[in-house]
Legacy VTK file of the C-alpha trace (Angstrom):
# vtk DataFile Version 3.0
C-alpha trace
ASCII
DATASET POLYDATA
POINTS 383 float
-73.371 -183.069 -46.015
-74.616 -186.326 -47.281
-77.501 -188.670 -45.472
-76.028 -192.044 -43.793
-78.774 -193.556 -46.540
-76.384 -192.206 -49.246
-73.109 -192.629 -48.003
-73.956 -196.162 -47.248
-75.339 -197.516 -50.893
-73.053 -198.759 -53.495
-73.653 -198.639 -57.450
-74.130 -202.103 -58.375
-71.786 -204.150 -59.842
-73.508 -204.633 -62.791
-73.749 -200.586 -63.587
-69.537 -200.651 -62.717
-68.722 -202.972 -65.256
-71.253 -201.743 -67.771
-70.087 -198.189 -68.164
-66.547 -198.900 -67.684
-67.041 -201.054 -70.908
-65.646 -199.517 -73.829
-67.537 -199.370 -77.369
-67.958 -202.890 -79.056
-67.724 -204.839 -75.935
-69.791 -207.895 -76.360
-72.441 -207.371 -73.550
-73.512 -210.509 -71.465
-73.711 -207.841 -68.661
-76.877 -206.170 -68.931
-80.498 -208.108 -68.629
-82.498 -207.204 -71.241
-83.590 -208.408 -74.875
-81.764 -207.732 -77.621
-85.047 -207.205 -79.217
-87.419 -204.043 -80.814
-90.573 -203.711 -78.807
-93.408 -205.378 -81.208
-94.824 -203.139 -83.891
-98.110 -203.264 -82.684
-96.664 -201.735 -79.180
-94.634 -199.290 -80.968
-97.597 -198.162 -83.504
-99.990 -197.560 -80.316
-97.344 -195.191 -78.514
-97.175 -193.168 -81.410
-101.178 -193.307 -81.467
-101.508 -192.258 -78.241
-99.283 -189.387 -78.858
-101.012 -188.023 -82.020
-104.603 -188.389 -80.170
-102.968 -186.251 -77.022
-102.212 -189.073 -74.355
-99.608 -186.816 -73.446
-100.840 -185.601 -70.050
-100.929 -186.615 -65.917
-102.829 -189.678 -65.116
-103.834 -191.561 -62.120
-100.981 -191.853 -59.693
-102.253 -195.727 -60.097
-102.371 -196.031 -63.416
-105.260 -195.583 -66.473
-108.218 -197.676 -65.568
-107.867 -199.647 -68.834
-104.757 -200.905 -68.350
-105.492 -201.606 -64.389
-108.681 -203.616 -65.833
-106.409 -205.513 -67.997
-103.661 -206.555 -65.746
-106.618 -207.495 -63.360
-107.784 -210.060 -65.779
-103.804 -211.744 -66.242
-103.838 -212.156 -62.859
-107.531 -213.935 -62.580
-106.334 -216.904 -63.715
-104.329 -217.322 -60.205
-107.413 -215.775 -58.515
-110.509 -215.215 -59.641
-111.440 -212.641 -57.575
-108.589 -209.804 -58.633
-110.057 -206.256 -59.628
-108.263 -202.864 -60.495
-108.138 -202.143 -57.234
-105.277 -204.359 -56.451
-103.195 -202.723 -59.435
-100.723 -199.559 -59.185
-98.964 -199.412 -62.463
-95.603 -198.174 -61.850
-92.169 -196.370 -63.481
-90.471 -200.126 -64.055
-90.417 -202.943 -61.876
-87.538 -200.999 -60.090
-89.597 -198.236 -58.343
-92.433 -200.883 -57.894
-90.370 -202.816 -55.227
-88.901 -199.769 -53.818
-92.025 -198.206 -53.235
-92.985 -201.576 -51.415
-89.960 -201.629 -49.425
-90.987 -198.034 -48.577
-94.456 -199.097 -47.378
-94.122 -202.751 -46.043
-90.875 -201.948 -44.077
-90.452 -200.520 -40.798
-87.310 -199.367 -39.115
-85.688 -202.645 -37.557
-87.615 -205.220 -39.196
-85.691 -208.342 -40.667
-86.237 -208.653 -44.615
-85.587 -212.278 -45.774
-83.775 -211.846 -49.124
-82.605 -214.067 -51.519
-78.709 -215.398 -51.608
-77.336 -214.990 -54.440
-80.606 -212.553 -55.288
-80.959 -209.490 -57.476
-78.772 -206.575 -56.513
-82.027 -203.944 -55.660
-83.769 -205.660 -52.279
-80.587 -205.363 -50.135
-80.787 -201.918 -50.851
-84.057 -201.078 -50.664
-84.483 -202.710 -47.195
-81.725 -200.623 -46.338
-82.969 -197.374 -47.390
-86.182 -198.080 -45.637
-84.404 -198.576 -42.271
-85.188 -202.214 -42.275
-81.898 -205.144 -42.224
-81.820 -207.358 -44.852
-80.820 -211.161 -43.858
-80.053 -213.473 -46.887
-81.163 -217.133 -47.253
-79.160 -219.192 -49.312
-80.040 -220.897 -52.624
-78.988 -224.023 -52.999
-76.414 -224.454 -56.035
-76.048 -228.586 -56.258
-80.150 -228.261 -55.547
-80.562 -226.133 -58.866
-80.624 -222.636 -57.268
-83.832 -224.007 -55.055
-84.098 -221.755 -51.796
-82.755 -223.635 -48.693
-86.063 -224.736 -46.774
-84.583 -225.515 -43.555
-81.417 -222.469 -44.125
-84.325 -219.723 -44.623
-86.665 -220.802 -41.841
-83.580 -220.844 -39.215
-83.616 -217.368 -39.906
-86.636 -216.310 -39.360
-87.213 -214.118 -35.883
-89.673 -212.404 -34.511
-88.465 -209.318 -36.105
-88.946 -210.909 -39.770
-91.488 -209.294 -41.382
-91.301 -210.008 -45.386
-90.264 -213.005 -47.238
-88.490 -211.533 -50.968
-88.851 -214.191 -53.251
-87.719 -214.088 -57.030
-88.743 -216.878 -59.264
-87.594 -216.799 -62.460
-84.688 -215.639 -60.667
-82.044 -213.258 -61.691
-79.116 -214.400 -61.251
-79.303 -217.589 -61.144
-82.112 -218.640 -64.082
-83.614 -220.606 -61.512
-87.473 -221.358 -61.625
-89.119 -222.602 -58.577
-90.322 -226.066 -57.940
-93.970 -226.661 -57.219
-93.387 -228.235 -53.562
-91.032 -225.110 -52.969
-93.495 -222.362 -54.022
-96.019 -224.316 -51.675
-93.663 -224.401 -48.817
-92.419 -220.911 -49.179
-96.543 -219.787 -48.495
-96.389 -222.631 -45.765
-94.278 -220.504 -44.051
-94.832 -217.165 -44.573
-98.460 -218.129 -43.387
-96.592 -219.475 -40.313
-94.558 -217.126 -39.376
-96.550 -214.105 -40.208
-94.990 -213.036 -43.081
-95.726 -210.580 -46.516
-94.533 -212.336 -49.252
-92.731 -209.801 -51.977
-92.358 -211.822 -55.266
-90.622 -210.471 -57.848
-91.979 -212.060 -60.911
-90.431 -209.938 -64.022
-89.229 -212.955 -65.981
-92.949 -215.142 -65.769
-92.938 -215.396 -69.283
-89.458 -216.426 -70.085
-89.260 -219.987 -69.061
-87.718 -223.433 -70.458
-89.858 -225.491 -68.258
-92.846 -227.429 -69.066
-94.748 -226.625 -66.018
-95.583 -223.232 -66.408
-95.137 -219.966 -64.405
-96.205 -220.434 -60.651
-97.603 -217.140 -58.956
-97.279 -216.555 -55.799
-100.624 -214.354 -56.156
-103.555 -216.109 -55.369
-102.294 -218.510 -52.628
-101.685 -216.667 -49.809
-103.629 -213.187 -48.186
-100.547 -211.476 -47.780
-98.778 -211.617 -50.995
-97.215 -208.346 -53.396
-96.487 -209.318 -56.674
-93.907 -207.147 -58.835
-94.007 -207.333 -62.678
-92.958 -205.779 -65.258
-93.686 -204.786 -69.164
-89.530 -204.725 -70.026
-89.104 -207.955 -70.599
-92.346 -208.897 -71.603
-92.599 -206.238 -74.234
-88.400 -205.513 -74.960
-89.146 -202.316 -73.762
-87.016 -202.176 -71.016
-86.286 -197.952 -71.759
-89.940 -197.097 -71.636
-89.929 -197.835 -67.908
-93.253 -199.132 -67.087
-93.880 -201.768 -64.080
-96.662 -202.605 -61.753
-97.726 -204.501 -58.520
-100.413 -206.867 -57.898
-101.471 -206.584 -53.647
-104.751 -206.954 -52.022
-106.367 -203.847 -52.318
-105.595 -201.602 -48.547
-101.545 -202.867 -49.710
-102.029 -201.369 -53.409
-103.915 -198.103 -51.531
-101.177 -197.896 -49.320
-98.440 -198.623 -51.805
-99.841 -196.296 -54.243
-99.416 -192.915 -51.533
-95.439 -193.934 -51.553
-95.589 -194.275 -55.289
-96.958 -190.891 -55.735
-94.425 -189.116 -53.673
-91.786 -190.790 -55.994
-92.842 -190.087 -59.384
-96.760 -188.629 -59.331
-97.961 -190.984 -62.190
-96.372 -193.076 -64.860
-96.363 -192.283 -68.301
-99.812 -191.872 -70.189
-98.639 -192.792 -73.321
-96.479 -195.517 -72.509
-99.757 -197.102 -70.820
-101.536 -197.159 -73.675
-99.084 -198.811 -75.713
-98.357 -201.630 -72.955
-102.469 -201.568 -72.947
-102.604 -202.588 -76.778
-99.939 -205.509 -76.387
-101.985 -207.153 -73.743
-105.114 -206.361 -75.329
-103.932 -208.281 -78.605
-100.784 -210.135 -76.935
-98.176 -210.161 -79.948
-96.617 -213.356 -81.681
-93.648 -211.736 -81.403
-93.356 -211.903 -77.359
-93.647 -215.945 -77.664
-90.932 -215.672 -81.148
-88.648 -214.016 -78.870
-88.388 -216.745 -75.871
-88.356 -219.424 -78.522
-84.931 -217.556 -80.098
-83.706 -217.296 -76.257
-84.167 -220.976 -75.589
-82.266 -221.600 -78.434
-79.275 -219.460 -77.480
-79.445 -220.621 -73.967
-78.686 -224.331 -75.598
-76.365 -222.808 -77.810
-74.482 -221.041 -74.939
-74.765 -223.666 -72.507
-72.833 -225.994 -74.753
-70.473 -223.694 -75.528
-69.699 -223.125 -71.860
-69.118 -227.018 -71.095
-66.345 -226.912 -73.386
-64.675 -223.842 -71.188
-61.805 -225.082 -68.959
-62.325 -224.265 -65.477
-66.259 -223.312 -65.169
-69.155 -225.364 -64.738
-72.517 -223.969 -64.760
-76.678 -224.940 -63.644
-78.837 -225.395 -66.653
-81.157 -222.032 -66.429
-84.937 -222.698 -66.622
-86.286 -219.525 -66.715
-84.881 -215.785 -67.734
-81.850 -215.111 -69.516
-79.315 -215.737 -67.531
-76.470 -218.511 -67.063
-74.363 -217.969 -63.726
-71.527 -220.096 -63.772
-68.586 -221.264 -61.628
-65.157 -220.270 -62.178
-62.158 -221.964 -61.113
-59.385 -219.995 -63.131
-57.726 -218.596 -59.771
-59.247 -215.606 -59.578
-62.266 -213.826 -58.014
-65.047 -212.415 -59.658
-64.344 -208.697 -60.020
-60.821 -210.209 -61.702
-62.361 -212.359 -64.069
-64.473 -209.999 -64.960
-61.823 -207.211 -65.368
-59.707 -209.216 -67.310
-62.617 -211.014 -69.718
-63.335 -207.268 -70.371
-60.006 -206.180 -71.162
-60.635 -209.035 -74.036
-63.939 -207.307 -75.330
-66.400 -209.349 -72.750
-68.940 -207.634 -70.254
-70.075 -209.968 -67.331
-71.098 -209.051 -63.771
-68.935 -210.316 -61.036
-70.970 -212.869 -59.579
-71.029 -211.740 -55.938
-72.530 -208.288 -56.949
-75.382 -210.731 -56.175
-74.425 -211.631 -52.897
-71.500 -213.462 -50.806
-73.232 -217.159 -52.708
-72.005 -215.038 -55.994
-68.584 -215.898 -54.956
-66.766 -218.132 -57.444
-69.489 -216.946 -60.215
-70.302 -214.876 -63.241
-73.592 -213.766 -64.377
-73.846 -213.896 -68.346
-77.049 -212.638 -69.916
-77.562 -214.796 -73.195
-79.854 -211.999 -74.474
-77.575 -211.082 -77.385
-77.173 -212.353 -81.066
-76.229 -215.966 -81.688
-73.292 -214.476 -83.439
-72.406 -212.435 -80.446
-72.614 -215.639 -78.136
-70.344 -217.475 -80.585
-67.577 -214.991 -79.965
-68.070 -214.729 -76.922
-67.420 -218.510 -76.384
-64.417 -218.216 -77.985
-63.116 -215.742 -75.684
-64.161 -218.038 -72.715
-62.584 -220.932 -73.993
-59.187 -219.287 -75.189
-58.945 -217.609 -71.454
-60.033 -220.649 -69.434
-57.586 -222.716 -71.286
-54.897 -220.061 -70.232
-55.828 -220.104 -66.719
-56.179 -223.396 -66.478
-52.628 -224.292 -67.835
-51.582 -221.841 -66.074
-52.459 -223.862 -63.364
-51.704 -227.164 -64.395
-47.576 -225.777 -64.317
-47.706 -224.642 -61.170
-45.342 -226.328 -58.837
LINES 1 384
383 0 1 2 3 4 5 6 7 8 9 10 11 12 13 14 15 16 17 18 19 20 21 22 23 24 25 26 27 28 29 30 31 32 33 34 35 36 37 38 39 40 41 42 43 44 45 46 47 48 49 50 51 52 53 54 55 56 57 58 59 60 61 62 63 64 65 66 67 68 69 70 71 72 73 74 75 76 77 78 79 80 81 82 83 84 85 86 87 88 89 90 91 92 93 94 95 96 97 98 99 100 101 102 103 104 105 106 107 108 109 110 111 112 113 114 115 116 117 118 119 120 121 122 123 124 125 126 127 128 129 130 131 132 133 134 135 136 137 138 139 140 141 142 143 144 145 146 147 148 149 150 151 152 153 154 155 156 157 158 159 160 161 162 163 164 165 166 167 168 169 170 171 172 173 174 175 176 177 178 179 180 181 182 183 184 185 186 187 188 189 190 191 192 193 194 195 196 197 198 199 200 201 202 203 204 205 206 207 208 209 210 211 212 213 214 215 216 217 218 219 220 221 222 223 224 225 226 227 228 229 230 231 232 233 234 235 236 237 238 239 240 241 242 243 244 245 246 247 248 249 250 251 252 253 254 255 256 257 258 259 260 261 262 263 264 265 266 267 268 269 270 271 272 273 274 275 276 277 278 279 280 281 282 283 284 285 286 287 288 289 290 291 292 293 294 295 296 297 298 299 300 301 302 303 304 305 306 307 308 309 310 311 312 313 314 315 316 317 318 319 320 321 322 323 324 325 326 327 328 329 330 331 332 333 334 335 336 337 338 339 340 341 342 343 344 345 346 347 348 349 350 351 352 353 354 355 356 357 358 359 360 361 362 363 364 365 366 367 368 369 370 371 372 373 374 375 376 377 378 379 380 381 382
């Protein structure tokens, strides 16, 4: 009755644990800001509404806003035009409709390990096997140079690459980004970055695009996190122009066009980018030092300083595996993810978004602290 495609995908571990969470669960499950999209954003939806944006579009988006994202992505290379943007429903159809074009039955998709819980999938659904490359915990959550290459055959065809990366909060070093191209350019490879979390970073170096340094690079991006508008749904890719022409037939057949008036709104807050975009990762690096020393005094889990995103992804050594420490934090009024919803390198983790009040993060320490103490004593009596 139902397609082997079906059968075979799993919901995600982070959709399991959020809706079996019950109401006034403190969420460090979900990954995205705690915050109202700014005014200015909200003001020019309901604009765009009252004047009748309320119609089909382009399948790749209004010029304006094509124009616009154009000009971000000039400052990695110069030459970017319109005709390399398709503006998309989220940065969650975005990579599936370039799994669905860049993928071909039997190729080998390098994805990352531990790595967001969508390119697995997606190579799957496309026919295509996904082989994971490890990043390197005691090296930051770097990827594994001489790991990744080893598994590269003459079936690999795409190099996923995720920096900020979710899980982990890991931001890529310069010499890694440059190697990464190295060997795409080597090998032959399409390099699919997924680059929703650019703007949230604790580094002083800056975002590094992969755009720009390499002819056969796809960039994913989104407006959620950018914007806090994670329920409007709005995404695009950045490709050189026959990739975007290409992408954009598959992104047609999956949703016709994205939504007019959502455009417009994302069009005004890059128009006139809003102080309250740059007042929102300030109040997330805070809470990432707030949380972060609240999880060094937590018996039994040590955890990576994040540099970019919102996300801490410690280890746990209470006995346990992930699912169970997750099962049982949640039975005290916590939502994680079980770390290895991210991958088998998730094993031994949790991924907690710090994307909630300060308050929130406070009591959620406290519930950390009395349960690692329990396990741990537990523990410590053992025979």
């Amino acid at each position: 009755m139902f397609s082997s495609r079906a059968r075979e995908l799993e919901i995600s571990g982070i959709r399991r644990m959020f809706e079996a969470a019950p109401p006034g669960t403190i969420n460090l499950g979900l990954g995205e800001p705690d915050f109202s999209p700014p005014a200015a954003i909200q003001e020019a939806l309901f604009d765009a509404i009252r004047k009748g944006y309320n119609h089909y579009g382009p399948s790749a988006g209004i010029l304006p806003l094509r124009d616009a994202l154009a000009q971000r992505y000039r400052r990695w290379d110069g030459r970017t035009a319109r005709e390399s943007v398709v503006v998309t429903e989220g940065g969650t159809e975005a990579l599936a409709a370039c799994a669905l074009t860049l993928y071909e039955v039997g190729d080998e998709v390098l994805v990352p390990n531990p790595g967001f819980v969508l390119y697995a999938p997606h190579a799957r659904m496309a026919g295509a096997i996904p082989i994971p490359y490890p990043l390197d915990e005691a090296n930051g959550y770097q990827p594994d140079l001489e790991a990744l290459e080893s598994r590269i055959t003459p079936r690999t065809r795409v190099l996923v690459v995720n920096s900020p990366s979710n899980p982990t909060g890991s931001v890529y070093a310069p010499r890694v980004v440059d190697r990464l191209v190295d060997l795409a350019r080597e090998h032959d490879l399409t390099i699919l970055s997924d680059e929703v979390y650019d703007e949230i970073l604790y580094v002083p170096q800056g975002h590094r695009s992969f755009w720009g340094r390499y002819e056969r690079v796809v960039v994913v991006n989104s407006f959620s996190k950018l914007f806090a508008m994670t329920g409007w749904r709005l995404g695009y890719l950045v490709a050189p122009p026959a990739v975007a022409q290409q992408v954009n037939k598959v992104h047609y057949h999956l949703v016709a066009c994205p939504s007019t008036p959502v455009q417009m709104a994302a069009l005004a807050g890059l128009s006139a980018p809003p102080r309250e975009t740059a007042e929102m990762v300030r109040e997330f690096r805070a809470r990432r030092d707030l949380f972060l020393r609240g999880l060094k005094q937590v018996p039994g889990l040590r955890c990576v300083i994040p540099e970019g995103a919102f996300y801490a992804f410690p280890r746990i050594d209470w006995g346990l595996s992930p699912l169970e420490a997750a099962q049982a934090l949640l039975q005290r009024g916590l939502l994680c993810t079980p770390g290895d919803s991210f991958g088998s390198l998730g094993e031994g983790h949790l991924r907690m978004s710090f994307a909630t009040s300060r308050e929130n993060l406070r009591r959620a320490l406290r519930i950390l602290e009395e349960f690692g103490e329990e396990r741990t004593s537990r523990g410590r009596a053992a025979p």
